[in-house]
Jmol script that loads the backbone (N, CA, C; Angstrom):
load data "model"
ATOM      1  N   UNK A   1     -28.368 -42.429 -32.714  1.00  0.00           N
ATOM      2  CA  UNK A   1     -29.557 -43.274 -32.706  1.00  0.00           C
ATOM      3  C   UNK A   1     -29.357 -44.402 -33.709  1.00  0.00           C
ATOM      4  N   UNK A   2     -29.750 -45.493 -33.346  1.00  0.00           N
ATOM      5  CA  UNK A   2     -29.544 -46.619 -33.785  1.00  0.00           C
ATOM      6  C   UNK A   2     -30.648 -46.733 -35.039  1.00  0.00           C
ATOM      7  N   UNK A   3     -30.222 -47.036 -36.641  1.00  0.00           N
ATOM      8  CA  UNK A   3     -31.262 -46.761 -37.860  1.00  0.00           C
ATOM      9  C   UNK A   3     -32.484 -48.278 -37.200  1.00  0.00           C
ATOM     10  N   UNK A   4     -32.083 -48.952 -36.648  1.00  0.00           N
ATOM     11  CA  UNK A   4     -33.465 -49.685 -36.816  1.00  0.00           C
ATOM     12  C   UNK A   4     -34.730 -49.263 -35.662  1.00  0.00           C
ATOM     13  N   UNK A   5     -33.877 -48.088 -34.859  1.00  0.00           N
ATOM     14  CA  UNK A   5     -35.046 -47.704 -33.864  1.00  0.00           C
ATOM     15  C   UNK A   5     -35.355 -46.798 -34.453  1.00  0.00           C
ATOM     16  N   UNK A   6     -37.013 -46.984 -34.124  1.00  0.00           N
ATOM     17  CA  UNK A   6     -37.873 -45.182 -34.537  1.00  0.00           C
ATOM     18  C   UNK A   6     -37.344 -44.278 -34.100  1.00  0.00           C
ATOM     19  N   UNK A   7     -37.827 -42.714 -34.186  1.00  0.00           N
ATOM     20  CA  UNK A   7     -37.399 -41.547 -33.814  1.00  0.00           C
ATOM     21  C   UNK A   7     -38.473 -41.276 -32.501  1.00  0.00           C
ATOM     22  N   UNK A   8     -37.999 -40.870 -31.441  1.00  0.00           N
ATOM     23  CA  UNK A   8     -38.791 -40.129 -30.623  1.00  0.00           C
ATOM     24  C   UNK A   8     -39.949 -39.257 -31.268  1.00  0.00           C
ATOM     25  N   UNK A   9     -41.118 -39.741 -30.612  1.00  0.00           N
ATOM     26  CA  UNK A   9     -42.266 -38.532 -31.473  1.00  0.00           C
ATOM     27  C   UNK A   9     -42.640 -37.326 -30.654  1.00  0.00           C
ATOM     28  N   UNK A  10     -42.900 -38.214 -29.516  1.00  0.00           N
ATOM     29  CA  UNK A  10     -43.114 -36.697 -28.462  1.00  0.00           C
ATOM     30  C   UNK A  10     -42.905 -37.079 -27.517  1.00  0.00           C
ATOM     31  N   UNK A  11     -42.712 -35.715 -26.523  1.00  0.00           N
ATOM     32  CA  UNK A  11     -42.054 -35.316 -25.328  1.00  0.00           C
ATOM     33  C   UNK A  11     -42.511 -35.883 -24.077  1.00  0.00           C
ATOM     34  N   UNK A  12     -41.969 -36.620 -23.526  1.00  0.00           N
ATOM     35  CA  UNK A  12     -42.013 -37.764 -22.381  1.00  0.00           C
ATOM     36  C   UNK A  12     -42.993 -36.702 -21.164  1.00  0.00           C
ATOM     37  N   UNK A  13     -42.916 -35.140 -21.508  1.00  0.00           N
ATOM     38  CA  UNK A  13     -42.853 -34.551 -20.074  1.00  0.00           C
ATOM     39  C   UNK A  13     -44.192 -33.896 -20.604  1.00  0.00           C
ATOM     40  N   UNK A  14     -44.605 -33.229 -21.822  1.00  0.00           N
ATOM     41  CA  UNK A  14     -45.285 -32.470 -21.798  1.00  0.00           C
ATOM     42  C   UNK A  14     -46.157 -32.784 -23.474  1.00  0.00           C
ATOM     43  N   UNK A  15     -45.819 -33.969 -23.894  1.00  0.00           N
ATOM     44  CA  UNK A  15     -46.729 -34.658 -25.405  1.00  0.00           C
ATOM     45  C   UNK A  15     -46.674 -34.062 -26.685  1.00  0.00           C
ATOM     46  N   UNK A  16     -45.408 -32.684 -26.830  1.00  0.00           N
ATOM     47  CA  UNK A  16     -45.385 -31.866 -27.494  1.00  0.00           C
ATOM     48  C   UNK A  16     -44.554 -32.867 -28.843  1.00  0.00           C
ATOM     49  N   UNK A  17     -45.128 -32.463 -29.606  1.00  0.00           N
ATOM     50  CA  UNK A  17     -43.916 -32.977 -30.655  1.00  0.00           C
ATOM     51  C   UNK A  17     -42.759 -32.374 -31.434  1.00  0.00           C
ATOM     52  N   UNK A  18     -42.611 -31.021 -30.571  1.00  0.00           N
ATOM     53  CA  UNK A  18     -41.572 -29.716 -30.891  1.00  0.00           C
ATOM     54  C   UNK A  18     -40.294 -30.252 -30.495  1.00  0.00           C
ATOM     55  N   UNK A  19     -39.967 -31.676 -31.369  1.00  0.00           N
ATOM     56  CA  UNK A  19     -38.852 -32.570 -31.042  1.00  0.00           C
ATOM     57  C   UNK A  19     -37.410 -31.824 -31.692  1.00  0.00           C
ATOM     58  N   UNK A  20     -36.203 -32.081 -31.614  1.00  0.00           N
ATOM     59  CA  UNK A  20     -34.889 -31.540 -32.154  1.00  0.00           C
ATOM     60  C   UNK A  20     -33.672 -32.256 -31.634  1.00  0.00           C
ATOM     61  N   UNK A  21     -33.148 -32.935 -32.099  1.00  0.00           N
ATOM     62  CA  UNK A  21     -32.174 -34.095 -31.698  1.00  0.00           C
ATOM     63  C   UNK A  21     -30.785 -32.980 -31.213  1.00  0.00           C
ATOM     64  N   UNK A  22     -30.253 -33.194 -30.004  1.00  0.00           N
ATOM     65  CA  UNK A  22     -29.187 -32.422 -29.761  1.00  0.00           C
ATOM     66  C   UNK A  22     -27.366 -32.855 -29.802  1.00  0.00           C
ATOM     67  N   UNK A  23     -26.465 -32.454 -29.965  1.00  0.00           N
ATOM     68  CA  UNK A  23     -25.159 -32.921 -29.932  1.00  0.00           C
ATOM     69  C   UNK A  23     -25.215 -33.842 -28.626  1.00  0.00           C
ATOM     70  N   UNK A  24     -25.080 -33.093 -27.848  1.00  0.00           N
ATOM     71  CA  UNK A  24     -24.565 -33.495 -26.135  1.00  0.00           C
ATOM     72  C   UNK A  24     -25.343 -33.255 -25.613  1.00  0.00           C
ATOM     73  N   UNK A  25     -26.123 -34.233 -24.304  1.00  0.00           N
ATOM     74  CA  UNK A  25     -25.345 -35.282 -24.397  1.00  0.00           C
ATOM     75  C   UNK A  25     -25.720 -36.166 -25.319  1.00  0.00           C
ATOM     76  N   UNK A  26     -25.219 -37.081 -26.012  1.00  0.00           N
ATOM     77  CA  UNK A  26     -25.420 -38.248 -27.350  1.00  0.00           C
ATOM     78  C   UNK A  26     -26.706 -38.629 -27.217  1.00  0.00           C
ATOM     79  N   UNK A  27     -27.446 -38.551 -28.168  1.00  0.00           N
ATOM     80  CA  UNK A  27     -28.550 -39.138 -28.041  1.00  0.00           C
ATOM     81  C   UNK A  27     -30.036 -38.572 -27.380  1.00  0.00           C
ATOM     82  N   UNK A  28     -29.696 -37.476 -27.327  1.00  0.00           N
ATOM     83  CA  UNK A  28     -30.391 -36.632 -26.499  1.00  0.00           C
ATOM     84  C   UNK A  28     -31.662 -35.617 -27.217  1.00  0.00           C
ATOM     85  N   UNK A  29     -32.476 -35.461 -26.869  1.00  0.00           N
ATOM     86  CA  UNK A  29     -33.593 -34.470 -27.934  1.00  0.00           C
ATOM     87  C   UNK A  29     -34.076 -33.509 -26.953  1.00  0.00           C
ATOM     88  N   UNK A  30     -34.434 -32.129 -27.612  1.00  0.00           N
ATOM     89  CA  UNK A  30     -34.339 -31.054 -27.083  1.00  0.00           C
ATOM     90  C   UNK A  30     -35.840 -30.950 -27.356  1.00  0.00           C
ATOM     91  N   UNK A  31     -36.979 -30.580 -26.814  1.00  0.00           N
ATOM     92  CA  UNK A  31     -38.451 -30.206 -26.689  1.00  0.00           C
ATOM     93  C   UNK A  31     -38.516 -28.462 -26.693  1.00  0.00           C
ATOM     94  N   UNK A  32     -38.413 -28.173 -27.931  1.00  0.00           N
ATOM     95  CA  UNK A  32     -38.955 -26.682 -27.823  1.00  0.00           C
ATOM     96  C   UNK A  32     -39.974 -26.170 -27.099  1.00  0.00           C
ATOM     97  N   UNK A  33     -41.361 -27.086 -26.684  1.00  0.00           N
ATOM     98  CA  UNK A  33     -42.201 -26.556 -26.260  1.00  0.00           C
ATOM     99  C   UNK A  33     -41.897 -26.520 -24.814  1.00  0.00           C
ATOM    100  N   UNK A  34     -41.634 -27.256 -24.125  1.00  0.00           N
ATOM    101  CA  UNK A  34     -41.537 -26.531 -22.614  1.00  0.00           C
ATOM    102  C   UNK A  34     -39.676 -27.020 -21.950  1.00  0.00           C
ATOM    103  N   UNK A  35     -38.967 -26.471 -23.208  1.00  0.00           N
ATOM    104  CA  UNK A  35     -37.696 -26.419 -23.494  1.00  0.00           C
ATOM    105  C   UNK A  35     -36.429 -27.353 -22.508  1.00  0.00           C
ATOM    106  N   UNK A  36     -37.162 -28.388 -22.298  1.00  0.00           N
ATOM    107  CA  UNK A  36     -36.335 -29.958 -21.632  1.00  0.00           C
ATOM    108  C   UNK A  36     -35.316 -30.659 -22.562  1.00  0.00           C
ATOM    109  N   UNK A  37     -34.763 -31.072 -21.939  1.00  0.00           N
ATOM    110  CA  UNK A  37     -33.249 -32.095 -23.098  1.00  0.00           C
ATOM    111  C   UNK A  37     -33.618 -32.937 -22.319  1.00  0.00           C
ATOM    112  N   UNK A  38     -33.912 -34.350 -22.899  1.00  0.00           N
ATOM    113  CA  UNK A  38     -34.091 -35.637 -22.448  1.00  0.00           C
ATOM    114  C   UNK A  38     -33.357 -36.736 -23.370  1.00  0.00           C
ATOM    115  N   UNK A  39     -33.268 -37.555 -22.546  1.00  0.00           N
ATOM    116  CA  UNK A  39     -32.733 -39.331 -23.400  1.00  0.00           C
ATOM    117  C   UNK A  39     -33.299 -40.575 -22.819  1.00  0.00           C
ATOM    118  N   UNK A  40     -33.570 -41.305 -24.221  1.00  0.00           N
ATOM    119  CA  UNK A  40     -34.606 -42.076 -23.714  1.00  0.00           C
ATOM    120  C   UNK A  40     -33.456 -43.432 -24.252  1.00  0.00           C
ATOM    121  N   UNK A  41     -33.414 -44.637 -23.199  1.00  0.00           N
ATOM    122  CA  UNK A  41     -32.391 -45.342 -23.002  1.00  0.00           C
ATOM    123  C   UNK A  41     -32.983 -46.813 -23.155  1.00  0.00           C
ATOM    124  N   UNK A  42     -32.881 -47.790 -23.754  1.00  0.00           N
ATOM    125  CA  UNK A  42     -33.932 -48.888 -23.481  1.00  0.00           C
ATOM    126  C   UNK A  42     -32.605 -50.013 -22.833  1.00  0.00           C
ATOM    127  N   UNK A  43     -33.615 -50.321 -21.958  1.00  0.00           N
ATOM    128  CA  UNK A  43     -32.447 -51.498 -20.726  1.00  0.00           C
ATOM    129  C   UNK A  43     -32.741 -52.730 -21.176  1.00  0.00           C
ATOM    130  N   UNK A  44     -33.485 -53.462 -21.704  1.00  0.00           N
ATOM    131  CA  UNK A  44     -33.222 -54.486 -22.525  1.00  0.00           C
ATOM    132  C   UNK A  44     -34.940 -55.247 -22.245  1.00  0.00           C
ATOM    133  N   UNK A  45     -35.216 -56.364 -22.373  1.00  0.00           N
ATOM    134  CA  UNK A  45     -36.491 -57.077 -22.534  1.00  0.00           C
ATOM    135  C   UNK A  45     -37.241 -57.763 -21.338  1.00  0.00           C
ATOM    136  N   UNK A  46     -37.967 -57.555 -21.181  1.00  0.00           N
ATOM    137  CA  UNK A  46     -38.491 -58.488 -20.013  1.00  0.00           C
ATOM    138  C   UNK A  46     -38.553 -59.520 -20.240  1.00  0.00           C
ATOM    139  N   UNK A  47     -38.265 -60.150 -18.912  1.00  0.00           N
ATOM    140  CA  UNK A  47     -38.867 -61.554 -19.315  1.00  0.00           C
ATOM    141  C   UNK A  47     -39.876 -62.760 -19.382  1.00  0.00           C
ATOM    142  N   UNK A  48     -41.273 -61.616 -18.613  1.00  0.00           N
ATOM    143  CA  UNK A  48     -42.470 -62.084 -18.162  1.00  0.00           C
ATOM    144  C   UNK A  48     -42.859 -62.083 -19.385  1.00  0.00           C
ATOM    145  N   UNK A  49     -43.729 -63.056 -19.764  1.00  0.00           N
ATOM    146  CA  UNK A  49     -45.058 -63.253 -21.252  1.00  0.00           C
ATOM    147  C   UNK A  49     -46.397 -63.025 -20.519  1.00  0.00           C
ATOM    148  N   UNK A  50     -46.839 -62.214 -21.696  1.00  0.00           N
ATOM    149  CA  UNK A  50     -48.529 -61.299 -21.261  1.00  0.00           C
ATOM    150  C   UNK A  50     -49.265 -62.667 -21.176  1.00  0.00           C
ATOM    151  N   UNK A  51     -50.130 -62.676 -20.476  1.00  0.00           N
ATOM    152  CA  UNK A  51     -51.101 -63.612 -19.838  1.00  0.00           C
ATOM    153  C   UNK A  51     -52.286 -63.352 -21.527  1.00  0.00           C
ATOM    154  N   UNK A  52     -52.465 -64.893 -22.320  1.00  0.00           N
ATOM    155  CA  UNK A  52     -53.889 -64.546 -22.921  1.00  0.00           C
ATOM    156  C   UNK A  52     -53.094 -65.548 -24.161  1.00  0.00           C
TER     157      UNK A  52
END
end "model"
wireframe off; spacefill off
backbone 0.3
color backbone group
């Protein structure tokens, strides 16, 4: 994980914050509470500007 990005707080699937960063695959966090390995990947910026 890259130091200027935050840490994952909670679980994409189930809001738990029973977070645990795993070896493999890289980058990956393990959710104790309803026991998923996920990775969260950012593809880069949009390029639409919010209306206001």
């Amino acid at each position: 994980m890259s130091e200027t990005r935050a840490a994952i707080m909670h679980c994409p699937f189930c809001a738990d914050e029973d977070l645990h960063p795993v070896e493999e695959p890289h980058g990956a966090w393990e959710c104790r509470s309803c026991l998923r390995v996920f990775a969260v990947k950012l593809l880069g910026l949009s390029t639409r500007r919010s209306a206001g």
